[in-house]
Backbone as CSV, one residue per row, in Angstrom:
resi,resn,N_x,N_y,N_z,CA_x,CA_y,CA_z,C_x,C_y,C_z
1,UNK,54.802,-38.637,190.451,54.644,-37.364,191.117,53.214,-36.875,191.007
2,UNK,52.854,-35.920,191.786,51.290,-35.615,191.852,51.634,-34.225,191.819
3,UNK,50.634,-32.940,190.920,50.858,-32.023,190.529,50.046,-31.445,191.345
4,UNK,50.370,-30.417,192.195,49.511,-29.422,192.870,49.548,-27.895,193.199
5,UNK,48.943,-27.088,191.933,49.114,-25.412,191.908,50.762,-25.622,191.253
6,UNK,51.862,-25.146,191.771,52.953,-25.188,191.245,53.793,-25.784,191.597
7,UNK,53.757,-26.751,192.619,54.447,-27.981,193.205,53.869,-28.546,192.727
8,UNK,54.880,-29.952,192.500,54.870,-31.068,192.107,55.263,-32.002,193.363
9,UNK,54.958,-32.992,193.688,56.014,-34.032,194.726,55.983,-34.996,194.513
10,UNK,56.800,-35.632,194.955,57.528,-37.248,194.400,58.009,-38.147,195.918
11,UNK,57.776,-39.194,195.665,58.425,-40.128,196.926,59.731,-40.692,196.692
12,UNK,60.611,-40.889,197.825,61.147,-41.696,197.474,60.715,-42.863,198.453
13,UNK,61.065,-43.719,197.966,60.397,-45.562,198.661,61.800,-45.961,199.342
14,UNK,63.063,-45.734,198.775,64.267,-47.090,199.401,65.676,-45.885,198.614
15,UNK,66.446,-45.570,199.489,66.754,-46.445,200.839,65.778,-45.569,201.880
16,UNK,65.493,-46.618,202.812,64.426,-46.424,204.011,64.857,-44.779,204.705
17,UNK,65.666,-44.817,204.776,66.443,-43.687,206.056,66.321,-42.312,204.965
18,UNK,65.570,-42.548,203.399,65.706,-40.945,203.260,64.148,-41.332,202.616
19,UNK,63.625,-42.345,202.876,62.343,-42.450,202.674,61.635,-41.390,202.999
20,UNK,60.827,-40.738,202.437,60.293,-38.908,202.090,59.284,-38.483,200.734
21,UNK,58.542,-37.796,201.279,57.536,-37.343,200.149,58.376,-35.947,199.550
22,UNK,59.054,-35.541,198.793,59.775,-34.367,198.529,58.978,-33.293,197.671
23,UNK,59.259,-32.058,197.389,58.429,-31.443,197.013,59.326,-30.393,195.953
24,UNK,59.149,-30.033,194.783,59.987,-29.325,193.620,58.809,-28.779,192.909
25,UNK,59.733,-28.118,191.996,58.768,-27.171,190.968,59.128,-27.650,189.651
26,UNK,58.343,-27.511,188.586,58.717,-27.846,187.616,59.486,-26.953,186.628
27,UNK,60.449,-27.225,185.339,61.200,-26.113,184.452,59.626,-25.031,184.090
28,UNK,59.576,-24.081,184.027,58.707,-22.978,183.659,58.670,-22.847,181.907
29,UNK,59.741,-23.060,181.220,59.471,-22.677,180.154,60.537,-23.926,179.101
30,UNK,60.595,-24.830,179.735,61.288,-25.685,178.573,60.787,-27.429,179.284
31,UNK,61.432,-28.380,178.894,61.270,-30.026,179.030,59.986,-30.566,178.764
32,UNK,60.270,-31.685,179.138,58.648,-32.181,178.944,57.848,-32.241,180.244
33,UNK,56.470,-32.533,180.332,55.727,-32.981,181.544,55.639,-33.572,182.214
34,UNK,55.518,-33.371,183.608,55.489,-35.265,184.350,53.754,-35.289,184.247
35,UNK,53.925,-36.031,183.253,51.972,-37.359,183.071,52.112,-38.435,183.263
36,UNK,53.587,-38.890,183.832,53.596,-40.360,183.996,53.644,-40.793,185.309
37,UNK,52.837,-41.599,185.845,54.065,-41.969,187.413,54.794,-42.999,187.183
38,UNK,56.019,-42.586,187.774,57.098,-43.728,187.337,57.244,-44.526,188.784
39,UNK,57.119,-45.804,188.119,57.661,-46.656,189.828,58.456,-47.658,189.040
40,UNK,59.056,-47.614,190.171,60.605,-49.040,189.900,61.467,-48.269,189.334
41,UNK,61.768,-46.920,189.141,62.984,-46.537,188.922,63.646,-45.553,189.783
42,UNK,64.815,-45.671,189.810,65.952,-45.130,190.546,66.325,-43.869,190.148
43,UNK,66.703,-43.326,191.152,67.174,-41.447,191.010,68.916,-41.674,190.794
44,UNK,69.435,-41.410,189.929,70.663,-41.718,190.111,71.534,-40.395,189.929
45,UNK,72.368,-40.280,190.914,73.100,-38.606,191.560,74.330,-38.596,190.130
46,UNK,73.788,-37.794,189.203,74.942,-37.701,187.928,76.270,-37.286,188.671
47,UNK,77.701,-37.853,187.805,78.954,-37.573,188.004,79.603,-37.159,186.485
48,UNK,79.752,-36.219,186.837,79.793,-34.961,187.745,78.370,-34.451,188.209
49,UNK,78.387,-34.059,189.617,77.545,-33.608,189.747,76.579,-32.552,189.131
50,UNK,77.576,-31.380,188.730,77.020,-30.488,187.691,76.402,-31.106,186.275
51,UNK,76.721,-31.838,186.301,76.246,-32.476,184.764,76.129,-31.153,183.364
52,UNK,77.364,-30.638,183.133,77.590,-29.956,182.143,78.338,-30.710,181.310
53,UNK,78.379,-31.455,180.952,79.159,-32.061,179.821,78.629,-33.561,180.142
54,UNK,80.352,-34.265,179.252,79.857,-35.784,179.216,79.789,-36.172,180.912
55,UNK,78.658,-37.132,181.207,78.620,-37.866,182.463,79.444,-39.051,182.361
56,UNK,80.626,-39.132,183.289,81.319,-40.808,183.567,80.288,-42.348,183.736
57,UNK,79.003,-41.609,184.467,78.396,-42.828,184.911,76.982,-42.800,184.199
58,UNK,77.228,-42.487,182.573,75.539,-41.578,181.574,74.942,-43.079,181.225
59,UNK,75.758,-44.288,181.483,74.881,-45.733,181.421,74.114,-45.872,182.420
60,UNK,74.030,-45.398,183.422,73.524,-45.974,184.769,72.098,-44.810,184.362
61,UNK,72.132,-43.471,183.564,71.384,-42.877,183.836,70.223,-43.181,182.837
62,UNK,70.885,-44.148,181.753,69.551,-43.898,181.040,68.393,-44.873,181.648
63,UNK,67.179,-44.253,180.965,65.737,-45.287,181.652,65.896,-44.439,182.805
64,UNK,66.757,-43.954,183.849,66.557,-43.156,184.756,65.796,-42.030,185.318
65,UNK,66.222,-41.544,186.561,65.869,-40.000,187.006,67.368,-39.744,187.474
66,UNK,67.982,-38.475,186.392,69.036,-37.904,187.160,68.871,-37.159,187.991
67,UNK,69.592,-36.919,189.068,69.807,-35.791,190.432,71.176,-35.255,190.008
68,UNK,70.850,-33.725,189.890,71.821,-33.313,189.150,71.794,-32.072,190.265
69,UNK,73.134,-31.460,190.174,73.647,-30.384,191.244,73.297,-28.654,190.848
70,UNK,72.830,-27.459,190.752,72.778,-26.525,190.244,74.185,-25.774,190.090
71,UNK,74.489,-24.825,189.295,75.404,-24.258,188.740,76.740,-24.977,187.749
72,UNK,76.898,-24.127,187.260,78.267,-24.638,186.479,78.126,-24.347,184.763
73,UNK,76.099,-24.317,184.608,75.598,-24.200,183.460,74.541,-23.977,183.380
74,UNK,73.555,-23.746,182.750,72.083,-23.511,182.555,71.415,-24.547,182.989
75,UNK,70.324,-24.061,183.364,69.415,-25.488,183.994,69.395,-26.399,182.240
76,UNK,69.275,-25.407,181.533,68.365,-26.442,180.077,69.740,-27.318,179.457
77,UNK,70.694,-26.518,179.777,71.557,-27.321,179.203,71.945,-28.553,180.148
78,UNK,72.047,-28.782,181.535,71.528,-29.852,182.299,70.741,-30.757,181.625
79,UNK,69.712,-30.193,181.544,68.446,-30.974,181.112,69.134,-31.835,179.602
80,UNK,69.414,-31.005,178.940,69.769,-31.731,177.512,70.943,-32.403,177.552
81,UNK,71.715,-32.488,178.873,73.057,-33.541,178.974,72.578,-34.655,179.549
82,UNK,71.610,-34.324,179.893,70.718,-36.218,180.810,70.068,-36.671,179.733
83,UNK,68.928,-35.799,179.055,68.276,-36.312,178.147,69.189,-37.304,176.724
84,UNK,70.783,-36.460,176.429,71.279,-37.309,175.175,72.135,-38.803,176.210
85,UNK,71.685,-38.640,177.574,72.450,-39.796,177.918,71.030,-41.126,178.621
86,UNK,70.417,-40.696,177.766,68.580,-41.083,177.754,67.929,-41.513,179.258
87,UNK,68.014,-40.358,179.695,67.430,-39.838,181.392,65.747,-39.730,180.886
88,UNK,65.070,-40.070,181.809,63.398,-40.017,181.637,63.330,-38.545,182.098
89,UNK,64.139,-38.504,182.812,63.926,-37.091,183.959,64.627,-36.455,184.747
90,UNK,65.010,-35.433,184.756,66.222,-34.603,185.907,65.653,-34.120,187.039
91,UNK,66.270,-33.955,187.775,65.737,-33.173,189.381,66.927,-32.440,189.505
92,UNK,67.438,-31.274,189.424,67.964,-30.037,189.845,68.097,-30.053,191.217
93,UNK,68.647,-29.958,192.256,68.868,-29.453,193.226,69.937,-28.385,193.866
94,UNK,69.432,-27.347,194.187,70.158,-26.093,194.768,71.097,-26.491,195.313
95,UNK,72.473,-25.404,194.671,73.462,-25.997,195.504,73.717,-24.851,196.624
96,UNK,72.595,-24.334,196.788,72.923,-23.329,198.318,71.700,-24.571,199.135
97,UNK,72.687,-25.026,199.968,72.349,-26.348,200.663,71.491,-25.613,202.159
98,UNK,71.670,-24.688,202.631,70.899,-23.995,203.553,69.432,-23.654,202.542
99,UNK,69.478,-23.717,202.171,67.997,-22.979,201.387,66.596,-23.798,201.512
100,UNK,66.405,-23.498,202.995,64.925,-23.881,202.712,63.418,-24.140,202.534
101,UNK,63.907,-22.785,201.386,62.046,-22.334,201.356,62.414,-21.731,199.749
102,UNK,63.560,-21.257,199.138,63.293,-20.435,197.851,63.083,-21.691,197.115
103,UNK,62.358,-21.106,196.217,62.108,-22.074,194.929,62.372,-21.276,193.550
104,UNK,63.507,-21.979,193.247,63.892,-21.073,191.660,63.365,-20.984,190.599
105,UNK,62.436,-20.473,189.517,62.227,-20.707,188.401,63.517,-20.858,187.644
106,UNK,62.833,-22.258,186.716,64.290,-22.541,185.629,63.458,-22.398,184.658
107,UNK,64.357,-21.596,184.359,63.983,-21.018,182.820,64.965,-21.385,180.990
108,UNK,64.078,-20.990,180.093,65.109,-20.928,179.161,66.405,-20.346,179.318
109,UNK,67.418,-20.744,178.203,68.801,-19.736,178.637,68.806,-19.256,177.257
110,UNK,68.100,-18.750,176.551,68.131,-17.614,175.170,68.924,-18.541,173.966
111,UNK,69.130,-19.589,174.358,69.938,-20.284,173.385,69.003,-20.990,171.863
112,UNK,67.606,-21.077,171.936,66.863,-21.836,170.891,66.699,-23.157,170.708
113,UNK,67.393,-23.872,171.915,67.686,-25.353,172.126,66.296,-25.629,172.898
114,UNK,66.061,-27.231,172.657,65.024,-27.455,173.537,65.266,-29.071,174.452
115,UNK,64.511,-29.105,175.408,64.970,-30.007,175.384,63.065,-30.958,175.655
116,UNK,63.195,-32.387,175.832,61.844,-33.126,175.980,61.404,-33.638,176.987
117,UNK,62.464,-33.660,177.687,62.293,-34.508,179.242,61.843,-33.605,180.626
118,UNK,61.206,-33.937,180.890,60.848,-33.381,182.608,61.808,-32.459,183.104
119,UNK,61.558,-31.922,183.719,63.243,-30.890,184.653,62.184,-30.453,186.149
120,UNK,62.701,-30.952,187.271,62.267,-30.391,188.255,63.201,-29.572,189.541
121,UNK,63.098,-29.070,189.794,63.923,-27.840,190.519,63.903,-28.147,192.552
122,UNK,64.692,-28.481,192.850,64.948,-29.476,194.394,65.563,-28.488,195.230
123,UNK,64.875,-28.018,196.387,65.658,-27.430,197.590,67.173,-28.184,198.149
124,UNK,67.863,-27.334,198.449,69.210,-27.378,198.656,69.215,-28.394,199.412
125,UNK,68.299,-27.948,200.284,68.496,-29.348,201.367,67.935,-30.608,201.875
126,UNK,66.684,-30.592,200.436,66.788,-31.497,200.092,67.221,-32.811,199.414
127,UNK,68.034,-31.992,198.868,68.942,-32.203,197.485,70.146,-32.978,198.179
């Protein structure tokens, strides 16, 4: 991803037909940084989508990038259900699927938890 003012954007390469430069924000006050560019890895859409608890498919995610759905739970606690299922990185996407121009700050949720991994925040319809 390439960092610019408060967007961030990322490609995807394959499959061809959603081949796209996408554009997100990063968590505001918790995860870790994107300083890496990652190539050769896969975005993989967590199940449950919400990713509040255990994930059915949390093998496929580690070494990954999860695509994870908004609501159901805190963004951070998202973040820290990919990260213990060893996700490099989450992408959030709005689940108000018309939405396209707000960009949400994700913030802490007052809890004292942290988490280490990346968290980036995805328009609905892009998502």
């Amino acid at each position: 991803g390439l960092r610019i003012h408060e967007y961030l954007y990322f490609q995807v390469l394959s499959p061809g037909d959603i081949r796209y430069i996408f554009t997100a924000t990063p968590a505001k006050d918790f995860g870790g940084v994107f300083n890496t560019r990652y190539e050769q890895i896969h975005l993989v859409p967590a199940d449950p989508p919400e990713a509040c608890g255990e994930l059915r498919n949390g093998v496929f995610i580690q070494d990954q990038i999860a695509l994870v759905e908004r609501g159901g739970c805190s963004f951070l606690s998202k973040t820290r259900v990919v990260q213990e299922h060893g996700g490099r990185a989450v992408i959030i996407a709005d689940n108000a699927y018309d939405n396209d121009s707000f960009y949400i700050e994700m913030i802490q949720d007052s809890t004292r938890r942290t988490a280490d991994i990346p968290a980036l925040f995805l328009l609905g319809r892009d998502g």
